[in-house]
KEKE-3310 file (N, C-alpha, C; in steps of 0.2 Angstrom, whole numbers, plus 5000, padded with zeros to 4 digits):
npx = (5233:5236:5234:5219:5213:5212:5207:5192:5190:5188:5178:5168:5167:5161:5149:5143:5143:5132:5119:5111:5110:5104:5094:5085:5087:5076:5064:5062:5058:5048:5041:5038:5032:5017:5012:5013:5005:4992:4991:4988:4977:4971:4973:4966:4952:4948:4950:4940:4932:4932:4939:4951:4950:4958:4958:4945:4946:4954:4949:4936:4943:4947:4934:4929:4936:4935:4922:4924:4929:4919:4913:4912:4915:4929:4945:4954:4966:4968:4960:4970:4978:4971:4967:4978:4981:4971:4975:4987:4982:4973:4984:4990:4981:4978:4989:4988:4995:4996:4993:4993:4998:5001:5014:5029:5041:5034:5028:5038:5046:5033:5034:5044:5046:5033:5042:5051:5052:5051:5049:5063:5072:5070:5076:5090:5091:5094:5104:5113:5110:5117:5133:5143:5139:5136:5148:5155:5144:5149:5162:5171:5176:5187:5196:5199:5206:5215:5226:5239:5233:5226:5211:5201:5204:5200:5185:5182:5185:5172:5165:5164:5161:5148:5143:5143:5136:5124:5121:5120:5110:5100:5101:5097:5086:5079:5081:5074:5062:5060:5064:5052:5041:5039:5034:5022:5017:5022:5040:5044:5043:5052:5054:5043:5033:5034:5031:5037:5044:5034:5029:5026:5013:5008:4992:4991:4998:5010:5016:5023:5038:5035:5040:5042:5051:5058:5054:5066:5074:5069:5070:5082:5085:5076:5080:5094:5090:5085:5096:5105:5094:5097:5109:5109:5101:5108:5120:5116:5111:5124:5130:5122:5123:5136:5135:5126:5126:5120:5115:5099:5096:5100:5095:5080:5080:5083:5074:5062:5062:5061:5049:5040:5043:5039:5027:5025:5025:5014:5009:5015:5012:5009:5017:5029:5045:5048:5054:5067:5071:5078:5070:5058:5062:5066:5058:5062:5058:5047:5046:5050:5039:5030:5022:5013:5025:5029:5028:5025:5035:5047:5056:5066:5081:5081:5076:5088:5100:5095:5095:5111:5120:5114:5120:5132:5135:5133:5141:5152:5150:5152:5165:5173:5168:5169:5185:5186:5182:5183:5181:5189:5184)
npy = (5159:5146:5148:5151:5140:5128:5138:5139:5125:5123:5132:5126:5114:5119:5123:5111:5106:5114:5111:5115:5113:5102:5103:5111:5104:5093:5101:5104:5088:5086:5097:5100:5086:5087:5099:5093:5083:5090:5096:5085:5082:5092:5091:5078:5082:5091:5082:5073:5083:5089:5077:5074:5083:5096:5110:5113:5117:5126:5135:5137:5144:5155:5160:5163:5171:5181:5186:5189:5203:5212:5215:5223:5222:5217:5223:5236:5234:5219:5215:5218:5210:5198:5201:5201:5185:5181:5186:5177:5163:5164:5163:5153:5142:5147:5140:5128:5123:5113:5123:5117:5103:5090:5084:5078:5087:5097:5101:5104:5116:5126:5126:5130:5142:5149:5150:5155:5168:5172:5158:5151:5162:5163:5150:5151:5162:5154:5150:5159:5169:5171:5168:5174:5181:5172:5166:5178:5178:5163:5167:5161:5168:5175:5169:5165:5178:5178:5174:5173:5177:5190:5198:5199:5190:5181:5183:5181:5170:5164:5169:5160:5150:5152:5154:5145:5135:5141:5138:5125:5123:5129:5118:5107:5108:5111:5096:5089:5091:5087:5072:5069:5075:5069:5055:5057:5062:5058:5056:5064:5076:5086:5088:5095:5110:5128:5141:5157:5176:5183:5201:5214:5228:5241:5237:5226:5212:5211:5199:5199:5192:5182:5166:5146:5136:5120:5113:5108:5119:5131:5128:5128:5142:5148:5142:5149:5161:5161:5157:5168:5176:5170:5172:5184:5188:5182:5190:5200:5194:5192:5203:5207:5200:5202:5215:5213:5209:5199:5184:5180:5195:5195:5188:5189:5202:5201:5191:5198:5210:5201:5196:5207:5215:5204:5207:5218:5222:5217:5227:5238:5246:5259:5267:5271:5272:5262:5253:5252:5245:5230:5220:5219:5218:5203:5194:5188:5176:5178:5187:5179:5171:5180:5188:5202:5217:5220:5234:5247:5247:5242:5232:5215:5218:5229:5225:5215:5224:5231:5224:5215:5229:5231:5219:5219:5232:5229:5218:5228:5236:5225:5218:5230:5235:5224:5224:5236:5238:5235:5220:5212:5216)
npz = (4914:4919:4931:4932:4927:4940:4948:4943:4941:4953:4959:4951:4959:4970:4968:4963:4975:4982:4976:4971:4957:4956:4962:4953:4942:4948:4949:4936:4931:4939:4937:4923:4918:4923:4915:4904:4904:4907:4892:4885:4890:4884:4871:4871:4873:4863:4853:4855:4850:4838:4829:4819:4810:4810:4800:4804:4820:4820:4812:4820:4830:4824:4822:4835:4841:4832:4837:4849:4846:4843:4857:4871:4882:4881:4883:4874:4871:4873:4862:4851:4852:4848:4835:4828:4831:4822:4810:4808:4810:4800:4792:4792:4789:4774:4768:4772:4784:4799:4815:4826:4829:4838:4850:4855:4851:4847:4858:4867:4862:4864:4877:4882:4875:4884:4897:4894:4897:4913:4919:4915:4918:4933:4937:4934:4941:4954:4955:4952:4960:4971:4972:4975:4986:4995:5000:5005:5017:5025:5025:5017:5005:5009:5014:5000:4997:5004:4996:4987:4973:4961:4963:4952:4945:4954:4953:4940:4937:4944:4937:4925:4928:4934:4918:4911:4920:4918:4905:4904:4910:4905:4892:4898:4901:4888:4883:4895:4893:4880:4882:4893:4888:4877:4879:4881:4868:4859:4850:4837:4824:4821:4809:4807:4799:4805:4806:4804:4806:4804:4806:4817:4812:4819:4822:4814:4801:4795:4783:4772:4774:4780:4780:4779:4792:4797:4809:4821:4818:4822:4834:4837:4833:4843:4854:4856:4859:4871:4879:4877:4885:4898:4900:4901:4914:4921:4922:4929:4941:4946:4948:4958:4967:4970:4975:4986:5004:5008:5006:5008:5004:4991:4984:4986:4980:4966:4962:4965:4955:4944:4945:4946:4934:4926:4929:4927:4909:4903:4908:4901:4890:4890:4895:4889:4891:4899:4889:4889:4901:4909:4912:4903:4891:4889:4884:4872:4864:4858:4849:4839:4835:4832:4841:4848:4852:4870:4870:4858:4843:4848:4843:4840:4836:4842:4857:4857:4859:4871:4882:4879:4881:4900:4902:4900:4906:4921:4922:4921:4933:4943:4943:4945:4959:4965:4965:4972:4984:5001:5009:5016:5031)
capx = (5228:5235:5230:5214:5208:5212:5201:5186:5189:5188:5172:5163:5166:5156:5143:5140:5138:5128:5115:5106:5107:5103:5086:5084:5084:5072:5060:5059:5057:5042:5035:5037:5025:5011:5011:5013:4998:4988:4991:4986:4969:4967:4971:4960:4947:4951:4950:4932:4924:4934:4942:4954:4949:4961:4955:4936:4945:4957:4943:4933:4947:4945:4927:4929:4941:4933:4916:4923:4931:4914:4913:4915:4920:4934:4947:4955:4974:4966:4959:4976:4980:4967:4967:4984:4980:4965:4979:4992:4979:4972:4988:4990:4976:4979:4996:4988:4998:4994:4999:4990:4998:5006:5022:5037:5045:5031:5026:5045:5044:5028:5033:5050:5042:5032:5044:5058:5052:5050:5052:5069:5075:5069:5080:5094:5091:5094:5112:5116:5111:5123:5138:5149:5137:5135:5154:5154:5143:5151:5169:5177:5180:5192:5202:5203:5210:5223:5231:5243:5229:5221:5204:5200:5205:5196:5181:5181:5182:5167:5159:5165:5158:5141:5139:5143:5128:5118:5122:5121:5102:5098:5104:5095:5079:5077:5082:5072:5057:5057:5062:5046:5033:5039:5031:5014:5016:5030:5047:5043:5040:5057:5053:5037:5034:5034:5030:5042:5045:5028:5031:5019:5014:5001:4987:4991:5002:5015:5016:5028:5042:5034:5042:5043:5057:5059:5054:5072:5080:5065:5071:5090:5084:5073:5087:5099:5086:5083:5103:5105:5093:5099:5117:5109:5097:5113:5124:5112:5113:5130:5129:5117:5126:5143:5135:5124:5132:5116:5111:5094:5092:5102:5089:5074:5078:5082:5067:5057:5065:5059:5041:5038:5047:5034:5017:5024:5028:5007:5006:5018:5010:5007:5025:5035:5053:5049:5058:5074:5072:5079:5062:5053:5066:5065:5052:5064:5057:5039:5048:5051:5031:5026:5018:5013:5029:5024:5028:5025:5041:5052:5061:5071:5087:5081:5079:5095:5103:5097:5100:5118:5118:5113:5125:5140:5136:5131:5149:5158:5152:5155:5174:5173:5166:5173:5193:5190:5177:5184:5177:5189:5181)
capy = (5153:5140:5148:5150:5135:5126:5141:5137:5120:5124:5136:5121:5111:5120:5125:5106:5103:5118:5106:5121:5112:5097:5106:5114:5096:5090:5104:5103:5084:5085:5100:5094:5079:5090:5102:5086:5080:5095:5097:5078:5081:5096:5087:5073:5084:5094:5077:5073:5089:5089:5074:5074:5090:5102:5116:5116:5119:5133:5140:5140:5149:5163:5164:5163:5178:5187:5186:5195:5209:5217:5216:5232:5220:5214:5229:5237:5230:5213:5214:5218:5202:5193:5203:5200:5178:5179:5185:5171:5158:5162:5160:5146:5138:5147:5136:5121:5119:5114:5125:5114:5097:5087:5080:5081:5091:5104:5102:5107:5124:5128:5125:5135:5149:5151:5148:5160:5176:5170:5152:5149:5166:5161:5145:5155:5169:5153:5149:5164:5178:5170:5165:5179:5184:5167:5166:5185:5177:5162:5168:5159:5173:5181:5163:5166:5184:5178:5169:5178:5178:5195:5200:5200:5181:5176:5185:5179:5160:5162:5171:5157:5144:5154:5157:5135:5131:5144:5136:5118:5122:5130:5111:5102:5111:5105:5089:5085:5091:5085:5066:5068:5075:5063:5051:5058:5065:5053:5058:5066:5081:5090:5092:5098:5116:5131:5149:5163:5181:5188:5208:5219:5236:5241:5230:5223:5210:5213:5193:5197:5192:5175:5160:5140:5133:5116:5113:5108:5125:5136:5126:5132:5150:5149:5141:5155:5169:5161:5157:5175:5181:5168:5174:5192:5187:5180:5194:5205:5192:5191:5211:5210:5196:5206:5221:5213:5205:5194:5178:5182:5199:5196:5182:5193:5207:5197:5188:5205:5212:5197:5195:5215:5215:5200:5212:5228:5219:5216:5234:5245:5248:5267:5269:5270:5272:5257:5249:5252:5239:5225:5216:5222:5215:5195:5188:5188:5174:5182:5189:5174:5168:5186:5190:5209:5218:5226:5244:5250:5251:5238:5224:5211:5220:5233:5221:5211:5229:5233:5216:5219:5235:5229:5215:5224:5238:5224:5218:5233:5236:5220:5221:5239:5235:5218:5223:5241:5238:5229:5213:5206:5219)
capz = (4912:4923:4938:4932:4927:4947:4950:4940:4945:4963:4958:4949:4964:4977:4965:4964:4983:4982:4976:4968:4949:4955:4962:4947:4937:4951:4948:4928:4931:4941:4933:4916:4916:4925:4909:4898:4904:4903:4887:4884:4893:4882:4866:4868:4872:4855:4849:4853:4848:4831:4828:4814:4807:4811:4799:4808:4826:4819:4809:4828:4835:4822:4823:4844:4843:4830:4838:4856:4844:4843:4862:4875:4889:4881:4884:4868:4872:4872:4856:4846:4852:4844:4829:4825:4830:4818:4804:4807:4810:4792:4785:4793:4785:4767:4767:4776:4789:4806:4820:4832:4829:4845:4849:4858:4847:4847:4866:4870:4860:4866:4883:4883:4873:4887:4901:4893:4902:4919:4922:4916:4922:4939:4939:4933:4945:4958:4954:4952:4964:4978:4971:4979:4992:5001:5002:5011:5022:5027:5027:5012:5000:5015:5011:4994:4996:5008:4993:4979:4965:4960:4964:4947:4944:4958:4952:4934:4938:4949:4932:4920:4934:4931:4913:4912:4924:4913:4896:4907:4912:4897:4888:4902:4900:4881:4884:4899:4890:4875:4884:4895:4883:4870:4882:4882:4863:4854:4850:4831:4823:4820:4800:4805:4796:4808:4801:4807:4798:4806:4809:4818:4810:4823:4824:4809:4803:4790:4781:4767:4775:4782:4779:4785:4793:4799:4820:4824:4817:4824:4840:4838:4836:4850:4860:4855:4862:4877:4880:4877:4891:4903:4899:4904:4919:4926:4923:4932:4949:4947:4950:4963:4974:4974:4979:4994:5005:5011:5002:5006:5001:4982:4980:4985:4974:4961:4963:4963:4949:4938:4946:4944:4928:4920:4927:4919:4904:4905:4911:4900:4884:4892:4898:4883:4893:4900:4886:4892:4908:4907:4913:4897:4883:4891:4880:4863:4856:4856:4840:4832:4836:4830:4847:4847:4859:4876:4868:4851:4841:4850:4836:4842:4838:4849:4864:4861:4862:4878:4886:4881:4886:4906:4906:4903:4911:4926:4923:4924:4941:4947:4945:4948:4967:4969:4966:4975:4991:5006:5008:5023:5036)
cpx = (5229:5235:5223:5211:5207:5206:5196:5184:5185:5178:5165:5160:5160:5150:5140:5139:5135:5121:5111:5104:5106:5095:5083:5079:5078:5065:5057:5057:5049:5038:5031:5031:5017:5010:5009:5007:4992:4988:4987:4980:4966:4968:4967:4953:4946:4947:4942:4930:4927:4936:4949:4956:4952:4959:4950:4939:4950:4952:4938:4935:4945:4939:4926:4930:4935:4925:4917:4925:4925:4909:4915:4915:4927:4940:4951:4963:4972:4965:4963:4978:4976:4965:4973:4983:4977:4971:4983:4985:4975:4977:4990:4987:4975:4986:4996:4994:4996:4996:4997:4992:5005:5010:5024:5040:5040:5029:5033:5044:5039:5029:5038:5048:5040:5036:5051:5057:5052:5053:5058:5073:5076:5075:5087:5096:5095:5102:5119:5117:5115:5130:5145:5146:5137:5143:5157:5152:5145:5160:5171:5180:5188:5199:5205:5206:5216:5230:5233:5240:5226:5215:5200:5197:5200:5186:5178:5180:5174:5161:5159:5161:5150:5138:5137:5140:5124:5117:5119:5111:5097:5097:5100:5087:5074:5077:5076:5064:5055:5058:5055:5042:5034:5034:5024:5013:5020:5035:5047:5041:5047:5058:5046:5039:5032:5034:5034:5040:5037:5031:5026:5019:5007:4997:4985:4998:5006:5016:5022:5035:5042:5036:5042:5048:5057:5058:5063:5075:5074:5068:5080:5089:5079:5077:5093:5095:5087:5090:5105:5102:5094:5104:5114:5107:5105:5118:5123:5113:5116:5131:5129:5122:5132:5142:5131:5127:5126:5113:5102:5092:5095:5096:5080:5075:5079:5076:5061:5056:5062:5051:5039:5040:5040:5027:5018:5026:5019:5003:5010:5017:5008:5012:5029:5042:5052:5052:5065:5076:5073:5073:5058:5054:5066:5062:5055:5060:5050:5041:5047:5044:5026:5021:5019:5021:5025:5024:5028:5030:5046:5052:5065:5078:5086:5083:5085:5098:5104:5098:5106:5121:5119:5119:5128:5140:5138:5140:5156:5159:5154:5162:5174:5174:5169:5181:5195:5189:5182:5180:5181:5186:5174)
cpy = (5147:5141:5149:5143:5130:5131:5140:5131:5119:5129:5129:5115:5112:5122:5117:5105:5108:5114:5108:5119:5105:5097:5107:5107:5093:5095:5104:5095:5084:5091:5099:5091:5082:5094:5098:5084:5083:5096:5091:5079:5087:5094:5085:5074:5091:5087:5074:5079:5087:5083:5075:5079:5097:5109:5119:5118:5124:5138:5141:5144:5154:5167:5166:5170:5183:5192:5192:5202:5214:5218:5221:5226:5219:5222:5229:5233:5223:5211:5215:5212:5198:5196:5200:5188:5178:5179:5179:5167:5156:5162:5156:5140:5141:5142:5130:5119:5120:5116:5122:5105:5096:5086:5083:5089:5101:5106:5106:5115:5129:5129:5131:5142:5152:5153:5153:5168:5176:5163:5151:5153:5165:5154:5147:5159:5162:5150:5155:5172:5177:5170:5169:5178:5179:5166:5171:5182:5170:5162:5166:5162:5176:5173:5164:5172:5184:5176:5174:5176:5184:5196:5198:5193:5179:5177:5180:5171:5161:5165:5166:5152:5144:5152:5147:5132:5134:5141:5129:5119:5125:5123:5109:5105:5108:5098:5083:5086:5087:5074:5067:5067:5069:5056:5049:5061:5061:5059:5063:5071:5086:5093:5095:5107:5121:5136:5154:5168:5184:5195:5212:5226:5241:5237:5227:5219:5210:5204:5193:5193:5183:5168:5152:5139:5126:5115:5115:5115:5130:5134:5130:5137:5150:5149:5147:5160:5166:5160:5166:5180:5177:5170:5182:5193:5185:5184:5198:5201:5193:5197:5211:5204:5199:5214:5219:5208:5198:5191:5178:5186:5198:5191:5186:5197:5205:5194:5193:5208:5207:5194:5202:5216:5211:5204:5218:5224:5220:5224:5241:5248:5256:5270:5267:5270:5265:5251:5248:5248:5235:5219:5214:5218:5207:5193:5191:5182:5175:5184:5184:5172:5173:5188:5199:5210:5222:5232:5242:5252:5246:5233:5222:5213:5226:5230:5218:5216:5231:5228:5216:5223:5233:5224:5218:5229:5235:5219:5221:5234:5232:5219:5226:5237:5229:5220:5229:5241:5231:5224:5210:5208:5216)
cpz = (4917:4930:4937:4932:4935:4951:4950:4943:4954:4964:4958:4953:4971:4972:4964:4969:4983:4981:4972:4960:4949:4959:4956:4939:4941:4948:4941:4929:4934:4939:4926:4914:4917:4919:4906:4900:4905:4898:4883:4883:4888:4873:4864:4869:4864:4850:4847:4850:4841:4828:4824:4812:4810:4809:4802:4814:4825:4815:4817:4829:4832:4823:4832:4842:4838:4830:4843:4851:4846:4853:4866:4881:4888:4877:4875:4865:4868:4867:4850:4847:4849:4839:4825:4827:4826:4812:4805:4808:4802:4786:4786:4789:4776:4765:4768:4779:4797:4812:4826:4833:4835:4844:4854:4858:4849:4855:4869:4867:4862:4872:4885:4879:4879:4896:4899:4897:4909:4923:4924:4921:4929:4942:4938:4939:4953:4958:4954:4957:4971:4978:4973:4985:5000:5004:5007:5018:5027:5027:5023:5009:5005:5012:5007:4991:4997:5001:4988:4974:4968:4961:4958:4945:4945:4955:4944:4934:4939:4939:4924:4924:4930:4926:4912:4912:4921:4907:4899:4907:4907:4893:4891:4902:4894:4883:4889:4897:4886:4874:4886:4891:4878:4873:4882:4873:4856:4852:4843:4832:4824:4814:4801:4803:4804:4805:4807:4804:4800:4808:4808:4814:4812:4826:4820:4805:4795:4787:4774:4767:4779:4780:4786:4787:4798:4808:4822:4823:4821:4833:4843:4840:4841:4858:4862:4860:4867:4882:4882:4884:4897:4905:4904:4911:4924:4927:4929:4941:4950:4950:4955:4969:4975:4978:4987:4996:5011:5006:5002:5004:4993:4979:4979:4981:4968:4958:4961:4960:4943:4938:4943:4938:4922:4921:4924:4912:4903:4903:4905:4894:4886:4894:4893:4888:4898:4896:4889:4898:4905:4905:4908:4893:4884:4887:4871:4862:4855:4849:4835:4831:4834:4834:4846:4855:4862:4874:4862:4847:4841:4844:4842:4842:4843:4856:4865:4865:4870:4883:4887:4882:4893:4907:4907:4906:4921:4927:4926:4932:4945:4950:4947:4957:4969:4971:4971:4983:4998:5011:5016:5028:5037)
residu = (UNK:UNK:UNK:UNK:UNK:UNK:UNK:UNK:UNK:UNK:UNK:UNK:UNK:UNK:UNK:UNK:UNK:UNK:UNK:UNK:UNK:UNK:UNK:UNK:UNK:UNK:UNK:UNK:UNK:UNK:UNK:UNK:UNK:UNK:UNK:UNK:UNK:UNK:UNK:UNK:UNK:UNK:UNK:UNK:UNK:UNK:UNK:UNK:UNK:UNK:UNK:UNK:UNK:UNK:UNK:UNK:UNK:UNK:UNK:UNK:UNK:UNK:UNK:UNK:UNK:UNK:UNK:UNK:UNK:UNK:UNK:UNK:UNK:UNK:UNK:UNK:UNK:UNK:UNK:UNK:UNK:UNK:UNK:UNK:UNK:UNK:UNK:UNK:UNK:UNK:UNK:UNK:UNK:UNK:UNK:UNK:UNK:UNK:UNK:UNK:UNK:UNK:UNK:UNK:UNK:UNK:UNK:UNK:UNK:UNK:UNK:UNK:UNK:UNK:UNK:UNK:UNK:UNK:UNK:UNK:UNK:UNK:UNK:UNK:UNK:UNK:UNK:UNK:UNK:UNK:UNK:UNK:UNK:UNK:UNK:UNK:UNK:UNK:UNK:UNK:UNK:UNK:UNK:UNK:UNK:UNK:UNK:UNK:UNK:UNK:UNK:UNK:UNK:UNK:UNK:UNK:UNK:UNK:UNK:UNK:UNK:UNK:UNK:UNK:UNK:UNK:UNK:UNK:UNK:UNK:UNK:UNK:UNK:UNK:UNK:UNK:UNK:UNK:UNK:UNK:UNK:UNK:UNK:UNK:UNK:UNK:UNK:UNK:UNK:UNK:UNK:UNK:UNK:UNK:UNK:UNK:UNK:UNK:UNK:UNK:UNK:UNK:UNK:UNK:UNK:UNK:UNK:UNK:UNK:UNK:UNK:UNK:UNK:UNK:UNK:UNK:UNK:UNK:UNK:UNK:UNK:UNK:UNK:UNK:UNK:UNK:UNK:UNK:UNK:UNK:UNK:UNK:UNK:UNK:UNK:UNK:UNK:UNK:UNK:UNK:UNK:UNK:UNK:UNK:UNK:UNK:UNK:UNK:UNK:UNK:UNK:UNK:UNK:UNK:UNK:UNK:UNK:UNK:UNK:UNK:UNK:UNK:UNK:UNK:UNK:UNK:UNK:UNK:UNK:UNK:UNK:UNK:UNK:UNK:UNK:UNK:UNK:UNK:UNK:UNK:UNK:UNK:UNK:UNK:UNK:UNK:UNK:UNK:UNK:UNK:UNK:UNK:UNK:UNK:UNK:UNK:UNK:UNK:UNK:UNK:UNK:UNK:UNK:UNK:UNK:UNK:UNK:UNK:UNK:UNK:UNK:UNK:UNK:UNK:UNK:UNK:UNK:UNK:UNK:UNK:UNK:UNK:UNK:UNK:UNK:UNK:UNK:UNK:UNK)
# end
């Protein structure tokens, strides 16, 4: 232990002149407000047509949606999904609660919901898919071989350094959202009611199990899942950067793995064994939101499952190849 932590230290160091989480914060900052102000613009046009009257523009929705059902352009996939919005939208409005009211609060949920299968992943994917590899390719690893600590050691800092930055950008993610939008939406709305507890059973929505829960705690459990697949996404670089020994390719396949991963996700309602990818099982908090899953059958304790599943396995090799494979050549 007390030669780890010099370790970590010494990790946490170069990961800061790396620059990379201070990209990362640049990037949410300037993304950020542009959302924010989209949503704004789509508000106060909300706000003309309807005013006040929130029921009359969730009663639109239903009738919108349940107008194209009887339509042959719109494919049959597509229509589960708006079969299943038509049911929560009118339990929405049997309980009077508004699942369209602004804020902060609600703009940050809405925004990391969205941004948990891909986005975050991808700023994950950027701290993560080098943190061996760049060292391979500019010689330091060979330094930190020369020295009387174990391979193992040396590896484990670098994967306690990671999980750190992951947990760190995960925290910096809320935060920096729900300052911004508060901006363009005010800061309130942590008691507002949220409806959880939707469970699909086809193309039909199971409601016995529906319950409200306070924004802030729907915020926890949304944060927990998405903690969970950064934790996994990062395992998976961490993998990919000890095995290649070039910082551009762990980054490209990383990268392609989580592009390719979000259009079969789209695509794989017809490939059942495509649950078992990692790619697939990413959009846990679709569960909490009662979003239909890509496949037929999948639960959220499914996906955890395979998720952790791939780390560890993604860890095994890691050590496996890092403590066996000769790295000073």
């Amino acid at each position: 232990m007390n030669r780890m932590i010099p370790l970590v230290k010494n990790e946490m160091i170069k990961m800061i002149k790396k620059k990379r989480f201070y990209v990362i914060l640049l990037v949410l900052v300037v993304l950020v407000p542009m959302f924010a102000y989209a949503q704004l613009k789509v508000s106060m046009n909300s706000q003309e047509k309807y005013g006040d009257d929130w029921r009359r523009q969730v009663q639109q929705g239903i009738t919108d949606n349940q107008n194209s059902l009887g339509s042959d352009r719109v494919p049959e996939e597509w229509k589960k999904y708006r079969k299943i919005y038509i049911q929560q939208m009118k339990y929405y409005l049997e309980h009077d609660i508004n699942p369209q009211q602004t804020g902060g609060v609600s703009f940050t949920r809405e925004f990391l919901n969205n941004a948990a299968t891909l986005f975050i992943p991808l700023l994950i994917m950027g701290v993560g898919s080098d943190i061996v590899s760049s060292e391979r390719t500019t010689g330091t690893v060979k330094m930190l071989l020369t020295r009387p600590i174990r391979r193992w050691k040396i590896l484990l800092s670098k994967l306690i350094t990671l999980l750190m930055f992951v947990s760190l950008i995960v925290v910096s993610a809320y935060v920096i959202c729900y300052l911004i939008s508060g901006l363009f939406f005010g800061y309130g709305g942590f008691n507002m009611p949220v409806l959880t507890g939707f469970v699909l059973n086809g193309a039909e929505v199971d409601i016995s199990g529906v319950h409200a829960v306070p924004q802030w705690e729907y915020l926890l459990m949304q944060a927990g899942l998405i903690w969970f697949v950064s934790i996994t996404v990062a395992m998976l670089a961490f993998m990919v950067s000890v095995l290649v020994r070039s910082t551009a390719a762990s980054i490209v396949i990383m990268m392609a793995a989580l592009i390719a991963g979000n259009i079969l996700t789209n695509m794989a309602s017809a490939w059942t064994s495509a649950k078992y990818l990692f790619m697939v099982n990413l959009g846990l908090t679709n569960y909490l939101a009662g979003s239909p899953a890509p496949i037929e059958g999948m639960t959220l304790g499914f996906s955890l499952m395979i998720l952790a599943i791939w780390a560890v396995c993604s860890l095994f090799v890691s050590f496996l190849v890092f403590t066996k494979q000769d790295i000073l050549n």
